[in-house]
Structure formats: C-alpha cells, structure tokens
C-alpha positions as semicolon CSV with decimal commas, in nm:
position;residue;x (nm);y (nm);z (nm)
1;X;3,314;6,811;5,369
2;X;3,445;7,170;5,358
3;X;3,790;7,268;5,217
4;X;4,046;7,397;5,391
5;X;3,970;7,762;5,263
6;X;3,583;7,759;5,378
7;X;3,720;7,740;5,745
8;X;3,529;8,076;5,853
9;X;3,796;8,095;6,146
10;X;4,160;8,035;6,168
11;X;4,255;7,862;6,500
12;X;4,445;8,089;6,773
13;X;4,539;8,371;6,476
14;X;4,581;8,189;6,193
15;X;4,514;8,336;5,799
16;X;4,244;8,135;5,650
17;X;4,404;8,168;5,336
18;X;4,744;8,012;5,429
19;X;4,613;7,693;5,574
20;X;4,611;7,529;5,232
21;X;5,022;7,641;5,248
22;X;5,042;7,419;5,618
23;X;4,915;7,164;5,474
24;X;5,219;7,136;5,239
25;X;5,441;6,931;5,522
26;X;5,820;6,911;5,496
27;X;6,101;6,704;5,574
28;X;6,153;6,830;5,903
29;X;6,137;6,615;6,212
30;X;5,787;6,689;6,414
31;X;5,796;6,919;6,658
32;X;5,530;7,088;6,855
33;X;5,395;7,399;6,702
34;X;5,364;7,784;6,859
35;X;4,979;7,690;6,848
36;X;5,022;7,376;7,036
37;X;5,147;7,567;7,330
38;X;4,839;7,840;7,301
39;X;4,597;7,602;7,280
40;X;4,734;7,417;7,612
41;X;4,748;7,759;7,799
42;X;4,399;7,863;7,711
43;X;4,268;7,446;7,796
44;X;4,467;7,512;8,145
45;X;4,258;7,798;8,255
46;X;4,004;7,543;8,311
47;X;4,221;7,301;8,578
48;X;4,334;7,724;8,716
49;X;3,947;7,804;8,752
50;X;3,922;7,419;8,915
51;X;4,195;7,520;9,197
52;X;4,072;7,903;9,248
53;X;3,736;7,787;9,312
54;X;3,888;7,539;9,570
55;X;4,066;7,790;9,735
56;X;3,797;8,072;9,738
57;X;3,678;7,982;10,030
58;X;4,025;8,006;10,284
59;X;4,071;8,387;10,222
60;X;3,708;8,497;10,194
61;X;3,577;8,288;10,511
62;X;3,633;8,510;10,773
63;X;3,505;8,801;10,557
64;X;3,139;8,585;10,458
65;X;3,118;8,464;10,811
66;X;3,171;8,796;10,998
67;X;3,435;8,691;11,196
68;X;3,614;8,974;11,405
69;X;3,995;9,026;11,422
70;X;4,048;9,131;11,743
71;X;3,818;9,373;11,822
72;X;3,755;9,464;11,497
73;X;3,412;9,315;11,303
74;X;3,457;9,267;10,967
75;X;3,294;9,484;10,678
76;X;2,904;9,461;10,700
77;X;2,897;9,465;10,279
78;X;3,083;9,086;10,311
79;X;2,907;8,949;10,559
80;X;2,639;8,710;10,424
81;X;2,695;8,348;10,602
82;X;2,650;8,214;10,944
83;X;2,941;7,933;11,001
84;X;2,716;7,668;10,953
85;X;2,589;7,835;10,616
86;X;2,926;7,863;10,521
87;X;3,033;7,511;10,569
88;X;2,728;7,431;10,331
89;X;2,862;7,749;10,074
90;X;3,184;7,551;10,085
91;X;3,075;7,235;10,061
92;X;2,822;7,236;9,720
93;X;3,077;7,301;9,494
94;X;3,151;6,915;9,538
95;X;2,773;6,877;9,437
96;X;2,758;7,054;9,151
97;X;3,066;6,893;9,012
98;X;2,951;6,556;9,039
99;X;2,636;6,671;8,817
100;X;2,892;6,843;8,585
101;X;3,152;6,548;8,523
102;X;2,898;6,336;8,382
103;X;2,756;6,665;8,185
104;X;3,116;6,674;8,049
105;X;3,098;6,331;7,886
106;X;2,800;6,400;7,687
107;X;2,957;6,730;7,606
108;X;3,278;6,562;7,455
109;X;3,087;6,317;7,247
110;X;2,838;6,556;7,084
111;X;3,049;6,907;7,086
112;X;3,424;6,777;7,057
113;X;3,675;6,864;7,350
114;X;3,713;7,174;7,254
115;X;3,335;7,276;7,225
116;X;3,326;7,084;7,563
117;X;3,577;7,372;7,728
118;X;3,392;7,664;7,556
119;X;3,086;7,530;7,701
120;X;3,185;7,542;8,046
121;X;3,296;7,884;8,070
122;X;2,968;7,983;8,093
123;X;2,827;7,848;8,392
124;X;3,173;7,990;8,525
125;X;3,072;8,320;8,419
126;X;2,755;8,340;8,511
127;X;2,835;8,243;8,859
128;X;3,120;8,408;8,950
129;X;2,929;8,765;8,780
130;X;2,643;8,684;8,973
131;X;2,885;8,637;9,316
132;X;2,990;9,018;9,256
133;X;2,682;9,180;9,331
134;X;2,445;8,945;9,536
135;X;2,441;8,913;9,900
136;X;2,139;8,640;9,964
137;X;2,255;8,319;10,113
138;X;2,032;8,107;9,923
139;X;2,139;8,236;9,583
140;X;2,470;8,250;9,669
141;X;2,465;7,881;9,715
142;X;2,315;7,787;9,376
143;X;2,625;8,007;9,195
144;X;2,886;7,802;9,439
145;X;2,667;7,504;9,275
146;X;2,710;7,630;8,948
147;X;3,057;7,682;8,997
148;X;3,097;7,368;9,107
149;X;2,893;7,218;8,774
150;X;3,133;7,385;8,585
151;X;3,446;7,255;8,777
152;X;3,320;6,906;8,690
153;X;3,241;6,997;8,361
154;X;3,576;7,105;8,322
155;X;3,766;6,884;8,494
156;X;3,642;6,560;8,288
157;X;3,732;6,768;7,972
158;X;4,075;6,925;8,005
159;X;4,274;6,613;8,079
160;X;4,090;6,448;7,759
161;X;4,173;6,749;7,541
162;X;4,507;6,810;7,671
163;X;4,592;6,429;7,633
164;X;4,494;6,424;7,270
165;X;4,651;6,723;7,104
166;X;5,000;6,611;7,298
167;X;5,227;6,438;7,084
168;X;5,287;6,085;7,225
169;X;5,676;6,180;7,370
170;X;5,508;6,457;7,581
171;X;5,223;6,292;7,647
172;X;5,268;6,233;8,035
173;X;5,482;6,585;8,077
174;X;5,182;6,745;7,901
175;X;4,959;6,566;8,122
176;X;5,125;6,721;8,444
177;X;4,985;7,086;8,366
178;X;4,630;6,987;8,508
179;X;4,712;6,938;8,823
180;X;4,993;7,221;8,814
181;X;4,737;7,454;8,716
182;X;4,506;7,317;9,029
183;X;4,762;7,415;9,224
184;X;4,851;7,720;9,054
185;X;4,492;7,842;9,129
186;X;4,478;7,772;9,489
187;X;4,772;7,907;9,532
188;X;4,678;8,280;9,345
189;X;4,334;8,255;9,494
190;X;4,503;8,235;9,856
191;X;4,743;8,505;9,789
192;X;4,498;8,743;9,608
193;X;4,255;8,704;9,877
194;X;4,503;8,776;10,158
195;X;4,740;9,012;10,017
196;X;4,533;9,171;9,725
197;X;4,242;9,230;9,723
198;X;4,148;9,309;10,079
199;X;3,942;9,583;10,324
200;X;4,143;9,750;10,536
201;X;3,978;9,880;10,871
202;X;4,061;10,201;11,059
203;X;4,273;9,981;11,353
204;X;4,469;9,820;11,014
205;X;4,303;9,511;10,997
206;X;4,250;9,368;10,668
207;X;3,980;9,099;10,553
208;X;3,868;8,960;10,204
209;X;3,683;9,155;9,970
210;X;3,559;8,843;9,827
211;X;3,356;9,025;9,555
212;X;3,651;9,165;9,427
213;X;3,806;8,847;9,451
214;X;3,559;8,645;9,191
215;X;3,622;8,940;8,937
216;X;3,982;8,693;8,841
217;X;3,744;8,421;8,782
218;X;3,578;8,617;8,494
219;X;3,824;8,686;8,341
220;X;4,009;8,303;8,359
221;X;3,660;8,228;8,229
222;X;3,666;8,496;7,931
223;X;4,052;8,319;7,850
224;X;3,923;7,993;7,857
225;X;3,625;8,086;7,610
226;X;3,911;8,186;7,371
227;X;3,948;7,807;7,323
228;X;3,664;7,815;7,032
229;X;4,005;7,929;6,843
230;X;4,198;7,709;6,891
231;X;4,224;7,336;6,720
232;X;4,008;7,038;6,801
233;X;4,140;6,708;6,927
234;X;4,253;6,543;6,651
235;X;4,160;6,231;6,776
236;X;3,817;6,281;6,798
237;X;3,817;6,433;6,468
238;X;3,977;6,119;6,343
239;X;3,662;5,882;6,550
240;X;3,401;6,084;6,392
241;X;3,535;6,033;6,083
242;X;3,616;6,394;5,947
243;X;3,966;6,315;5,811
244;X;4,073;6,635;5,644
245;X;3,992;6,861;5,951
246;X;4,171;6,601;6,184
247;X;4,460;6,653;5,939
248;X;4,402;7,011;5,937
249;X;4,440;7,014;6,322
250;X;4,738;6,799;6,328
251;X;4,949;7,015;6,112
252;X;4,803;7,301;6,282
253;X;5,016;7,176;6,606
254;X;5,271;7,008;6,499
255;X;5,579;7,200;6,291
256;X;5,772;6,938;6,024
257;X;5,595;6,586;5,900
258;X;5,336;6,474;6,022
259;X;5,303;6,192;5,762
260;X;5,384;5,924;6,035
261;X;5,146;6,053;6,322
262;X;4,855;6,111;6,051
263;X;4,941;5,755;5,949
264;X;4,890;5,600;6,285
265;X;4,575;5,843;6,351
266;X;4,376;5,767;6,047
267;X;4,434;5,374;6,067
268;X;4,099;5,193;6,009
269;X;3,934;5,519;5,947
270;X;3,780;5,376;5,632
271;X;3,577;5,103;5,825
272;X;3,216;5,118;5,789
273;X;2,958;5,291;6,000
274;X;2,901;5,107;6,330
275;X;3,148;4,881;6,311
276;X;3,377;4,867;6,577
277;X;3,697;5,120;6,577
278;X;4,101;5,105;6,705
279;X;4,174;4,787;6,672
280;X;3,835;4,621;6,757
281;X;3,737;4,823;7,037
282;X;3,377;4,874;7,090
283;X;3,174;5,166;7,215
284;X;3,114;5,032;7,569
285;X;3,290;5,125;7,874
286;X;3,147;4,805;8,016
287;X;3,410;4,609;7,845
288;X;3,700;4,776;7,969
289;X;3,661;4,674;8,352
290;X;3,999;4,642;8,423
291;X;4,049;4,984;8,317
292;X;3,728;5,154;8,514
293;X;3,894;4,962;8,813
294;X;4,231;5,136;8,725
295;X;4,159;5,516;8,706
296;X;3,874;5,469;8,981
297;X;4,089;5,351;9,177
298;X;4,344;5,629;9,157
299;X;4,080;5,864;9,191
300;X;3,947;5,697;9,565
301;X;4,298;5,698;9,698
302;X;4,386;6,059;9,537
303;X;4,118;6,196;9,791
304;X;4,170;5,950;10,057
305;X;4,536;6,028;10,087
306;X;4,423;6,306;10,284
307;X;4,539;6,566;10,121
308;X;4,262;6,820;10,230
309;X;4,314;6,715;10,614
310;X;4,703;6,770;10,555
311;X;4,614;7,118;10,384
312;X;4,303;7,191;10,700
313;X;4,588;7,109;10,931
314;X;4,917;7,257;10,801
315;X;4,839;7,629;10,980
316;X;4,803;7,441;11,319
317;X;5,089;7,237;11,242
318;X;5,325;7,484;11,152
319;X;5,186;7,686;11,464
320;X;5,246;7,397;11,717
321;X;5,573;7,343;11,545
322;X;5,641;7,717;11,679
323;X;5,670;7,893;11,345
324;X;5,585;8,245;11,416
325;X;5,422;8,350;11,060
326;X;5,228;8,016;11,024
327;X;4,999;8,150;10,776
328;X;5,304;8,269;10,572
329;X;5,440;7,894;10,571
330;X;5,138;7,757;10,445
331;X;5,148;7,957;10,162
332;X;5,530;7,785;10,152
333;X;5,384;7,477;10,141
334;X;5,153;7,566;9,803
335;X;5,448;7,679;9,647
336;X;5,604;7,404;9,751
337;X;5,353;7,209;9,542
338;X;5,358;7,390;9,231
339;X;5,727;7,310;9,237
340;X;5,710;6,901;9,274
341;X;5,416;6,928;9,006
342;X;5,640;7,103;8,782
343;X;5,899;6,889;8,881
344;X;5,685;6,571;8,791
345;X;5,646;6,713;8,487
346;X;6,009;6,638;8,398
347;X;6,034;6,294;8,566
348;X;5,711;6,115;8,432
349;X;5,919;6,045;8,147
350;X;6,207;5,887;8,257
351;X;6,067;5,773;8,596
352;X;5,750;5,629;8,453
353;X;5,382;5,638;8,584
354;X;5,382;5,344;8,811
355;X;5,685;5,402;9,008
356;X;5,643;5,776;9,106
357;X;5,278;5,622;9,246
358;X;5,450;5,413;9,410
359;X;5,672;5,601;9,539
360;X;5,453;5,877;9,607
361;X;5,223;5,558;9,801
362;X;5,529;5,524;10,079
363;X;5,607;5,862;10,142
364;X;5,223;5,970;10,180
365;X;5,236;5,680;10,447
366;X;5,533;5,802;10,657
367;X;5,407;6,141;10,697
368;X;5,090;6,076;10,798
369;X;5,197;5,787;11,041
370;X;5,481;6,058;11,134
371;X;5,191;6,343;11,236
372;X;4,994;6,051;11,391
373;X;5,262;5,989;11,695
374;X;5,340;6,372;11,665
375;X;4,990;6,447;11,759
376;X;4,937;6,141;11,996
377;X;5,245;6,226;12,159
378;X;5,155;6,561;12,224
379;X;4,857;6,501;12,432
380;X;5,028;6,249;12,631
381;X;5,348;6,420;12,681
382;X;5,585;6,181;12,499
383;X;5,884;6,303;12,318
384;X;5,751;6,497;12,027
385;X;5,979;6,740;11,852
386;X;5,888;6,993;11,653
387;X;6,112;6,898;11,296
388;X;5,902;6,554;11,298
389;X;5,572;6,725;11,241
390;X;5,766;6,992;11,001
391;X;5,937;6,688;10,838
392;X;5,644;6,471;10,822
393;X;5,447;6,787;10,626
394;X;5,698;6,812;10,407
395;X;5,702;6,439;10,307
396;X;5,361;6,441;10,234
397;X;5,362;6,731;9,981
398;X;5,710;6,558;9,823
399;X;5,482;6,292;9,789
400;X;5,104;6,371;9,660
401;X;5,367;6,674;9,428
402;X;5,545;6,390;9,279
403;X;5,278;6,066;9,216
404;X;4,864;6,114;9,362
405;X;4,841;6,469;9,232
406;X;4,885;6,497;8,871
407;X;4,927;6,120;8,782
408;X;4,595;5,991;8,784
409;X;4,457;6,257;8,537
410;X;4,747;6,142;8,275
411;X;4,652;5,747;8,302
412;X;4,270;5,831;8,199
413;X;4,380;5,885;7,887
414;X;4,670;5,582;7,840
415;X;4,412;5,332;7,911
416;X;4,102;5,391;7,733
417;X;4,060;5,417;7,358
418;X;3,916;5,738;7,182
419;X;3,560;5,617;7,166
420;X;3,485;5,567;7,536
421;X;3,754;5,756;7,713
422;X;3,496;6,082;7,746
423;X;3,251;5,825;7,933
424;X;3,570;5,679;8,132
425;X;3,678;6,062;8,245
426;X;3,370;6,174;8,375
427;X;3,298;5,837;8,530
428;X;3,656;5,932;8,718
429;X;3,602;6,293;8,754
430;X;3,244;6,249;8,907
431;X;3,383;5,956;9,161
432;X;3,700;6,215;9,282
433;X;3,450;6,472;9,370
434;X;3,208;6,242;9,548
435;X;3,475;6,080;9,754
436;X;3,629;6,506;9,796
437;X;3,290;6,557;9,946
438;X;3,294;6,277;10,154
439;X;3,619;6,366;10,324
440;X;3,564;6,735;10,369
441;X;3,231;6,658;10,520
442;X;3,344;6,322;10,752
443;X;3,684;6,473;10,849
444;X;3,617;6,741;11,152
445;X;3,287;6,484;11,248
446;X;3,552;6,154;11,262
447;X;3,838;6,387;11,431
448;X;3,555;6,470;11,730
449;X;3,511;6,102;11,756
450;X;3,823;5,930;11,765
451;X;4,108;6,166;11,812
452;X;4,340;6,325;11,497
453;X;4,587;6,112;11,608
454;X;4,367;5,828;11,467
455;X;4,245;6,009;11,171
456;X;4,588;6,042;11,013
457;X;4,675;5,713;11,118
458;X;4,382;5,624;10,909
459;X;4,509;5,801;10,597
460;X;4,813;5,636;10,665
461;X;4,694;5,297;10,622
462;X;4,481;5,413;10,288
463;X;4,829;5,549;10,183
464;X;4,929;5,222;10,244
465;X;4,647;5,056;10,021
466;X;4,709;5,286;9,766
467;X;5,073;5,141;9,746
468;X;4,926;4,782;9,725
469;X;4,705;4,891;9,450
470;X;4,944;5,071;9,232
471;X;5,173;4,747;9,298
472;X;4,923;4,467;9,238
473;X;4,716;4,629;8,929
474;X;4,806;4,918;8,780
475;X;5,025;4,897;8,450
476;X;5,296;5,086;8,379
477;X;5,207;5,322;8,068
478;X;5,526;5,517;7,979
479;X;5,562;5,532;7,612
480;X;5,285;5,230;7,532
481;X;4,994;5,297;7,305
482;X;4,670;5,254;7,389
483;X;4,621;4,890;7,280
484;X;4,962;4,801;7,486
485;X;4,852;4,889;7,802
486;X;4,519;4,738;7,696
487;X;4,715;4,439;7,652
488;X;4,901;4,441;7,973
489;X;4,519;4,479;8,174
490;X;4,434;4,181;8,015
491;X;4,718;3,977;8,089
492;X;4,666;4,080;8,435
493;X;4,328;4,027;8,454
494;X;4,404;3,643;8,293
495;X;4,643;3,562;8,554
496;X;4,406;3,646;8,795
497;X;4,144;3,422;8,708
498;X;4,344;3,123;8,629
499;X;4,458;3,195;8,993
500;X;4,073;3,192;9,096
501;X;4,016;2,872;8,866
502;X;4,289;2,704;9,082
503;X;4,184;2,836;9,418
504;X;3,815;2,697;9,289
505;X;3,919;2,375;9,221
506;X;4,158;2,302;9,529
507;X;3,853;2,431;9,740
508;X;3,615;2,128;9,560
509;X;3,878;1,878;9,632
C-alpha cells in the first residue's frame, strides 16, 4: 500500500508533502474541515445538473417547438421539434436515467463514489456540447437520453457520497443539499432561460436561445469533474480494506481528532477476505427487505405526491387565481422551495426524519384535496375563492419543501450498510425515475379522462397513503447508526409476523 507521500495528487489543493503533518491529529474536538465543504460543493453540482436538466425544457419549449408570441414566430435557428416530438425530447431523459441509476451502482462498487461522480460528467458533457450545435431531431433525442443516463448516474451517487464523508451530527442536514441543489437547478435553468439568455425579435418579443442555454451545463459538468480532487468516501475506503487512505481521507475532512470516528470506521476491518463485514452483514441486498421496502417506498410516493402536476399546474393556477404576472409567481413558488429545503436542512435534526414525513404526508393531502373542490367548484359554479387555490399551492410546496423532497435521499443511506447501500441507491434512484416517467406521461392522458378535479383528488389520497406508510413502517433514524435502525426494521418486521402467525391460526380454528 502506498505512503502518504506517493499520493501523486493532493485532494482539493492540498501539498503532498504536508499530508504526513495532517496525519499528526490533536486534541481538538472534530470539526468539519475547509475541504469537507469543497468536496460537498463540487458532489452538489451533480443533484444542480439533475434539476437544470429537469427544467430545460419549460424555458426552451416554445423556442424548439416554434411556437409564435403573438404574431411573432420564433427564431428559425431554434426551431427543431414538432409538439409531439417535443413531448418525446422531454420525456427520455426519464429513460436514460433509469439505465444510468443502475450504471451508478456498478460504478460505486468498482470506481469508489468519487470515481463514480467523475465518471458521470462525461456523458453530461458530451451531451449538453453536442446540444449546442446540432439541430436533427433524432440526435437530439439520444443527447436528452444521455443526459438523462447521466442524471441517473448521478443521482444514485451523490446522496451515497455525500452521506459518507458527513460526520454523523450533520448527517441528515448534509443530506438536505441534494434535493436543495435539485431545486436550485430548476430554478436557475428557468430564470436563465427566460430572463438570460434569450432572442429578442424586432416587435420585442423574446424566446429561449436554448443553445446558449446548455453552455451552463458544461461548465456544472467541468466543476463536477473537479471531484477527482477531492477525498474518497471514507467508508468505502474502509469496506475495501485500504485503511491508511481511509484514514488519510478522514483527517483530510475533519479538523481536531479523529481517533474516535477512525475507531468506529475501522471496526472489524481485520476480518478475513469474504467473510461477512459491519457487524455480520452480508453482501446481499436480498436480505435487507425491510429496508428495499423502506426507501422504495419513499421513492413511489415522492413522485406520486404529484409534485410535477402541482408544478404543470401552478401557471394556470395562479392565472385563475387572477394574479396578473403568473409566470413571475411561479418562479415565487421555486424560490419558495429552495427556502423550505434549506429550511429542512436545519430541522431534520431536531425534528427527526419520520415526523417531517409525516407531516409533510398531511399537508400534501390538504392541498391537493383543497385544488380538487377549487377546480370542481369552478366548473360547476360553487363557491370557489381565489386564496383557497393560492393557499392550497402554497401548502403543498410547505409540504414536499419540508418532508417528500429531500428526505428520502437522506434515509438511503441510514438504513443500509456500506457494502450494499450502492446496490440499494440505484435500486431507489432507478424506481423514482420510472414512476417520474409514469406520471409525466399518464397525467395530461388521465386529466382528459376523468376531470383534474379527480386527478388531484387522486394525489390526495396517495398523499394520504404516503402518511400511512411513513406511520406504519418507516423508522425513525435521527442520530441511530446503521445497525440501530437495522434493529428497529427487524423488530418491526417480527411483530408483524407474529401478528400473521396469530391471524393464521385463528383462521384454522
């Protein structure tokens, strides 16, 4: 195994020939390092390339599809889609990143985290430099594909990496930034696109200039390369068992001793080859059911919350609501959600997991059950004020901000050991982009059919399962180690097959 001074690069800027000095640890209480907080800026340009590439498409629509403003057509150069080509353009990005979560978890396992990240800049740059210059529908397509590939990719990865270089106080606060930075992305991708960089017309319309537009994505994808700097996970240091460099990588992001934390992370490193690590976990994701039915679970309800109808609708909502710039208050309403992330950020401490789901499970419920009558009651002429569709929109974001959003990419982590958790997040990752699919492409078909009235009193009741769910099986993970909240699954999962065994034998009596 190499010594420290062979390292032939010094993560994010750091002398090679002073690492031997950091290794010297000190009395000081442990603190996260300067490096720590590079390393999670340069791992978050992956969740900030997940949300621009969702939001892409809202700016740059009317400009690929040729729409007219008014009287005005828009730029020849930008057209390249018919509407139903679009809705396709839009739509393979889920594709690809189905292909690319389960591409991540290979990835993880043979390349570490970090190697993971570095490798999925480059499908992102490829794509997004190829999306400058062409102007053929087909090819454009396969980049929004290979976009989408490295989305997944991405997606499966961050959380992991993020998770594991946290120190365990900060581990859910940490685990907050991947869905701020999602939101973070949509949010710049909607403003660049519609304030930025746009084509102004001789009249003074302005539309996309969507080629511009993907030049941002090469260079969050240049950033995020920069992670081949930075340290790797620890953790999986620690599982493959290269102790010195997953000591090398603690100190590296921590500041004071790290005696205790190097303690807990090298325990049973010294078993042999093939046996079974942490505490007698084995290599199998098969034998952690209750924990695949956990963070799949999350995932289903994440999407089926609705939050892509809510964000479809709220222009027409705030429009019927008689707002007069309802464009401008939908961009509110993605600042508004970069604020409750953040704001999670603070209470997933203190709070806990569980309860801001929970929470997040009611309110979710309300609003859409709120827009339900709003909408029903404005075809039939009932009462139907304007501050209960406004209110009800506002509820929602409070919210998917405060529990769906960025929680369910923080309990991957707190419920799977090191050896199977890259399996576990892609398995998650892969099922949240299937079931994003789903809804994007079943939403406007189901709305013709019944009524959107019925469609949001549809997510309502899935808000309401999600509730039930979070109640009935999900474990609180604030501050417990892995092997607690292991512990708590299978308590739960005891109790509910004595309760079977019972039912089982009162039925053959």
């Amino acid at each position: 195994m190499a010594a420290p001074h062979d390292y032939k690069h010094a993560p994010l800027g750091v002398d090679s020939g002073s690492l031997d000095v950091e290794l010297v640890g000190d009395s000081k209480k442990e603190t996260p390092s300067r490096r720590l907080f590079l390393a999670l800026l340069v791992c978050c340009h992956s969740p900030l390339l997940f949300g621009f590439s969702l939001g892409f498409t809202s700016p740059a629509q009317a400009s690929m599809e040729g729409d007219a403003k008014g009287d005005v057509a828009a730029p020849p150069g930008l057209t390249v889609f018919t509407p139903a080509d679009f809705t396709m353009y839009a739509a393979v990005l889920n594709i690809g990143a189905v292909v690319g979560a389960f591409a991540g978890s290979s990835a993880m396992d043979r390349f570490g985290r970090k190697g993971a990240l570095m490798l999925s800049a480059v499908p992102h740059l490829v794509a997004w430099g190829a999306t400058i210059f062409i102007s053929q529908r087909l090819l454009l397509q396969l980049m929004r594909m290979l976009t989408g590939f490295a989305v997944g990719m991405g997606s499966s990865v961050a959380p992991i990496y993020i998770a594991e270089i946290a120190p365990s106080a900060l581990k859910g606060t940490f685990g907050t930034l991947m869905q701020l930075s999602v939101c973070i992305g949509i949010l710049f991708a909607n403003i660049a696109g519609d304030y930025g960089f746009v084509v102004e017309q001789i009249s003074g319309e302005h539309f996309c200039n969507w080629r511009k537009l993907s030049l941002w994505s090469v260079a969050m994808a240049l950033v995020l390369a920069a992670i081949a700097f930075a340290p790797e996970s620890p953790k999986w240091l620690a599982q493959r068992g290269r102790k010195l460099e997953a000591q090398l990588a603690l100190r590296m992001l921590r500041n004071g001793d790290t005696s205790a934390e190097e303690g807990r992370l090298f325990e049973e490193d010294d078993e042999a080859p093939g046996a079974k690590h942490h505490h007698g976990h084995s290599h199998r994701l098969s034998d952690y059911r209750m924990s695949v039915v956990v963070v799949v679970g999350l995932m289903v309800f994440q999407q089926l919350s609705g939050i892509n109808a809510i964000m479809m609708y709220a222009t027409d909502i705030c429009s019927t609501a008689g707002l007069e710039n309802a464009e401008a208050a939908t961009l509110a309403i993605m600042v508004a959600q970069v604020v409750l992330t953040a704001i999670t950020g603070a209470l997933v401490e203190t709070a806990g997991r569980r309860s801001l789901m929970q929470l997040a499970g009611v309110l979710m419920c309300a609003a859409h059950f709120g827009l339900a009558y709003y909408m029903k009651a404005q075809g039939a002429g009932w009462w139907a004020p304007s501050w209960l569709a406004l209110s009800s929109l506002c509820i929602f974001i409070v919210g998917f901000g405060v529990g769906m959003g960025p929680i369910p990419w923080i309990v991957i982590s707190e419920v799977f050991p090191v050896e199977v958790v890259a399996s576990a997040s892609s398995l998650a990752t892969a099922v949240m982009w299937t079931c994003s699919f789903i809804v994007c492409m079943g939403f406007r078909g189901l709305e013709m059919t019944i009524g959107s009235s019925q469609v949001f009193a549809l997510f309502g009741f899935f808000c309401l399962l999600c509730f039930a769910f979070v109640t009935a099986v999900v474990p609180e993970t604030k501050g417990k180690t892995v092997d607690e909240a292991l512990e708590t699954l299978r308590g739960a999962a005891s109790k509910a097959h004595e309760l079977e065994s019972k039912v089982a034998v009162g039925d053959g009596l």
